[in-house]
Kinemage of the C-alpha trace (Angstrom):
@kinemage 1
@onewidth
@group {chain A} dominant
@subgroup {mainchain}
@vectorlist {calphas} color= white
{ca unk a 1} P -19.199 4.426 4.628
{ca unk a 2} L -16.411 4.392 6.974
{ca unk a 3} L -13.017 4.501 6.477
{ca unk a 4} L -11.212 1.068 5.974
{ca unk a 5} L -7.769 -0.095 6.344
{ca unk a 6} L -5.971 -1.527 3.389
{ca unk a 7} L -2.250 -3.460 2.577
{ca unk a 8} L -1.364 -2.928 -1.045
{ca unk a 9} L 1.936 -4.732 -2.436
{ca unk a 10} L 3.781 -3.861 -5.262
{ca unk a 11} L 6.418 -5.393 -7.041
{ca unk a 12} L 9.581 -3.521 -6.860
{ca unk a 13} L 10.107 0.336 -5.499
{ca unk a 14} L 7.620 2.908 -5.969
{ca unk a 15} L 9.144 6.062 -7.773
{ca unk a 16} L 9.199 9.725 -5.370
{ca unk a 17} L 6.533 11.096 -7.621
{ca unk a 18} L 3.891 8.576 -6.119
{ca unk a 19} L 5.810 8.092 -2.328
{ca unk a 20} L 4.879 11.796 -2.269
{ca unk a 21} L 0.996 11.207 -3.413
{ca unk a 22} L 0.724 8.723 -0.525
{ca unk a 23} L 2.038 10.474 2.513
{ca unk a 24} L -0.808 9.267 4.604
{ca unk a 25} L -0.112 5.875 3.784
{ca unk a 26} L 2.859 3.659 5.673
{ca unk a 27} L 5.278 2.640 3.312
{ca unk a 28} L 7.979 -0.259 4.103
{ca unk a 29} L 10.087 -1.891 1.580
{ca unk a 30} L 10.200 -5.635 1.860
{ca unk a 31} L 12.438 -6.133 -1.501
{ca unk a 32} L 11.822 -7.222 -3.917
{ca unk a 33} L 8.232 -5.488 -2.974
{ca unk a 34} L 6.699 -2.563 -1.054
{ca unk a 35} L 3.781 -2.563 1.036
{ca unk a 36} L 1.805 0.451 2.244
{ca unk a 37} L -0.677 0.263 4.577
{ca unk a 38} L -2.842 2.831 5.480
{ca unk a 39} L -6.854 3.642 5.054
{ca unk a 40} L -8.579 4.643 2.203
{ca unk a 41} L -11.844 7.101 2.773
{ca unk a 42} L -13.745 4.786 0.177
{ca unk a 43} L -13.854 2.199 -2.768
{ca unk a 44} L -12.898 5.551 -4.964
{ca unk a 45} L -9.844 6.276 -2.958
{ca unk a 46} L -8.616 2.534 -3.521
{ca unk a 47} L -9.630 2.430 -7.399
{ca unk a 48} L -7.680 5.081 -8.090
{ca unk a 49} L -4.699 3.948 -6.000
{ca unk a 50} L -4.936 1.057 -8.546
{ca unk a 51} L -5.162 3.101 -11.406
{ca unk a 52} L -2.362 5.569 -10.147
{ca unk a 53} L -0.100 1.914 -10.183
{ca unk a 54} L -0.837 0.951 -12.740
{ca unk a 55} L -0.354 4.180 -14.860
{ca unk a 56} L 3.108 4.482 -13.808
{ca unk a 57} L 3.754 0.767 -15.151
{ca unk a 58} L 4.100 -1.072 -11.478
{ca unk a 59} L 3.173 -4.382 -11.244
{ca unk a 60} L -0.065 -4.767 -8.726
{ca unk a 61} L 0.679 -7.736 -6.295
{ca unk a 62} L -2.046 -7.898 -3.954
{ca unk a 63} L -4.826 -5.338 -2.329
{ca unk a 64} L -6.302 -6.478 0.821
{ca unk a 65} L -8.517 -4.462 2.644
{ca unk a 66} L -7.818 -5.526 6.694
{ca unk a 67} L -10.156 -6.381 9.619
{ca unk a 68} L -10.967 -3.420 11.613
{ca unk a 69} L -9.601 -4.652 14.788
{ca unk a 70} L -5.459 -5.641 12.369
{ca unk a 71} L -2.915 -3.091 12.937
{ca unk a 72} L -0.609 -3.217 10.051
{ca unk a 73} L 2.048 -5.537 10.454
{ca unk a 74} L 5.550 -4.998 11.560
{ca unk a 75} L 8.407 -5.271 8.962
{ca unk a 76} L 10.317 -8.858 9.659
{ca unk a 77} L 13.339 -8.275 11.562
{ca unk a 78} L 16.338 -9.390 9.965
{ca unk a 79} L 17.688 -12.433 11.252
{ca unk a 80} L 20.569 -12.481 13.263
């Protein structure tokens, strides 16, 4: 199985000890959430994400694996 993208929001800001678990993953904080986008070598890789979450007492928002073709999507700008 090939690797697939994947945007994964959680409420709030993940703590260091994860941040540095997920370096190959793009992290942006949208407050109140943060989003990381990145792919995930397999259905494993993403349960465990999950589980890694939700061990650390984070509340899961939304996992959404992406079309091959999306790049992740830019941070909004702020408005001026």
């Amino acid at each position: 199985m090939l690797e697939a993208s994947y945007q994964v929001r959680v409420a709030g800001v993940i703590p260091a000890e994860l941040l540095a678990e997920l370096q190959d993953l793009t992290v942006s904080v949208e407050p109140p959430e943060t989003v990381l986008h990145g792919s995930l070598p397999d259905q494993s890789a993403v349960v465990g994400l999950i589980s890694r979450i939700h061990g650390l007492g984070l509340r899961l928002i939304e996992v959404r694996r992406l079309p091959n073709d999306e790049d992740p999507p830019s941070p909004p700008h702020p408005a001026r």
